[in-house]
C-alpha positions as CSV (number, residue, x, y, z in Angstrom):
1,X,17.6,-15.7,-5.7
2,X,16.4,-13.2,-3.3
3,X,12.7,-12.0,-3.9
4,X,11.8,-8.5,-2.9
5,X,8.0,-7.9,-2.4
6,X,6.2,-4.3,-2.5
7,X,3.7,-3.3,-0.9
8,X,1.7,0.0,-1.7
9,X,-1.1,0.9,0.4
10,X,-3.8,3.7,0.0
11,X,-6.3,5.1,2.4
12,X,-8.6,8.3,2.2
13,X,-8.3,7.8,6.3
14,X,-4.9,8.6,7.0
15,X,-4.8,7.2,10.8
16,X,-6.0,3.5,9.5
17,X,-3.3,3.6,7.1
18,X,-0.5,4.5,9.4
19,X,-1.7,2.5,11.6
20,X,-1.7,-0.6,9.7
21,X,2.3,0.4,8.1
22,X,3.1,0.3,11.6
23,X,2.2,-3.1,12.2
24,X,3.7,-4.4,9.0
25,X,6.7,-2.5,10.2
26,X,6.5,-4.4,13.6
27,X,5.8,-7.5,12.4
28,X,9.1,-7.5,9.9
29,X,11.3,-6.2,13.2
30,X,9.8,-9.0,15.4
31,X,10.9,-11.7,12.3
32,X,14.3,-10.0,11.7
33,X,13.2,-9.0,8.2
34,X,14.8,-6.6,6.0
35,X,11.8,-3.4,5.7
36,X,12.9,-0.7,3.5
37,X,10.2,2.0,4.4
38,X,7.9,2.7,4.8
39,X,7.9,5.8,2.2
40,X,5.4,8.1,1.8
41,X,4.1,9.3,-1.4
42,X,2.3,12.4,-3.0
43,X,-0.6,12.8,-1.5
44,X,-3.7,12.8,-3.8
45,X,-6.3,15.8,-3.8
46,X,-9.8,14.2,-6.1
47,X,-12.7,16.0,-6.7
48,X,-15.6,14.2,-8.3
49,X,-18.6,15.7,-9.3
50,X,-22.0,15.0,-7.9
51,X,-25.6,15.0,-10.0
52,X,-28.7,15.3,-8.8
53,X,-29.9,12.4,-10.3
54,X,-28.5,9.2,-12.3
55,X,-28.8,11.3,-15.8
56,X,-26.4,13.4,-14.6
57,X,-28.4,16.7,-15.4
58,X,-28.2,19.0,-12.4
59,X,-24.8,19.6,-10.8
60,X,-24.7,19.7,-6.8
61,X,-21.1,20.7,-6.6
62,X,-18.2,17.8,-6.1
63,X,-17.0,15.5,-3.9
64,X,-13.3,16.6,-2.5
65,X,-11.3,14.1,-0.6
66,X,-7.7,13.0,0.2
67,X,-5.6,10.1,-0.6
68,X,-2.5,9.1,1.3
69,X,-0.2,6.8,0.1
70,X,2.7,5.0,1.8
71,X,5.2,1.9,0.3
72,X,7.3,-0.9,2.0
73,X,9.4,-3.3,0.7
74,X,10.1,-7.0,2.0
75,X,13.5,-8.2,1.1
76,X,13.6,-11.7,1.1
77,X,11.6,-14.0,4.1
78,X,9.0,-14.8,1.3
79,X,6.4,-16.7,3.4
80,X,6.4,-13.2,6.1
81,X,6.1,-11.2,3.3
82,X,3.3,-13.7,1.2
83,X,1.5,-13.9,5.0
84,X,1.1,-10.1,5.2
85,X,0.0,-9.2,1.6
86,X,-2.9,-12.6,2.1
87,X,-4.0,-10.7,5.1
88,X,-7.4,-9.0,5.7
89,X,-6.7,-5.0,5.3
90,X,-9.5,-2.9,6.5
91,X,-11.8,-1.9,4.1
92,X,-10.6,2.3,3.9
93,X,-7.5,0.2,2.7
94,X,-6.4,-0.2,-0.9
95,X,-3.5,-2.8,-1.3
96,X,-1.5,-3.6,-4.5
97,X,1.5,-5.9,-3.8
98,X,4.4,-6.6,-6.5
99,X,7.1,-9.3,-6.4
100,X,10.3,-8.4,-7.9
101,X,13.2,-11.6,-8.2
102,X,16.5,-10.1,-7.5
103,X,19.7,-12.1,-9.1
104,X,22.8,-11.6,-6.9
105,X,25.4,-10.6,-9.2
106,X,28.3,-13.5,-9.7
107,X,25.3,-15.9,-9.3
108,X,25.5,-17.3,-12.8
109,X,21.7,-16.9,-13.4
């Protein structure tokens, strides 16, 4: 059974995100771990709208930012791949990890 965990990251500041995939990327290299990625994705464009005050009567405009988005996947080495999801990201850093369990075909599972 060969696990394969994903990693999405997030970040309104593009330059903490890359720089954070690139030390997941060099980490996996340094272990000899399989890295697929990292992949970007569509880049987000959100407005929100801003009131002048909590009751929301009197509209200032809105709130445009950016959010970049990039993926990785960890094939197997599950306690490299469990070590880097645990970590501390910084806080401009969204993180959502998924675990997939990947049956080798002929394995009778």
């Amino acid at each position: 059974m060969t696990f394969v965990t994903k990693l999405r990251l997030q970040s309104g500041d593009r330059a903490v995100l890359d720089n954070e995939v690139e030390d997941i990327k060099s980490t996996a290299e340094r272990k000899g771990a399989e890295l697929r990625g990292p992949h970007s994705k569509t880049t987000q464009r959100m407005q929100v709208p801003l009131s002048k005050d909590t009751t929301g009567d009197g509209h200032l405009g809105s709130w445009d930012y950016t959010v970049y988005s990039r993926e990785v996947e960890i094939v197997g080495h599950d306690e490299l791949a469990r070590r880097i999801a645990a970590r501390e990201f910084p806080d401009p850093i969204h993180v959502e990890v998924e675990v997939e369990q990947i049956t080798q075909v002929g394995s009778g599972a």
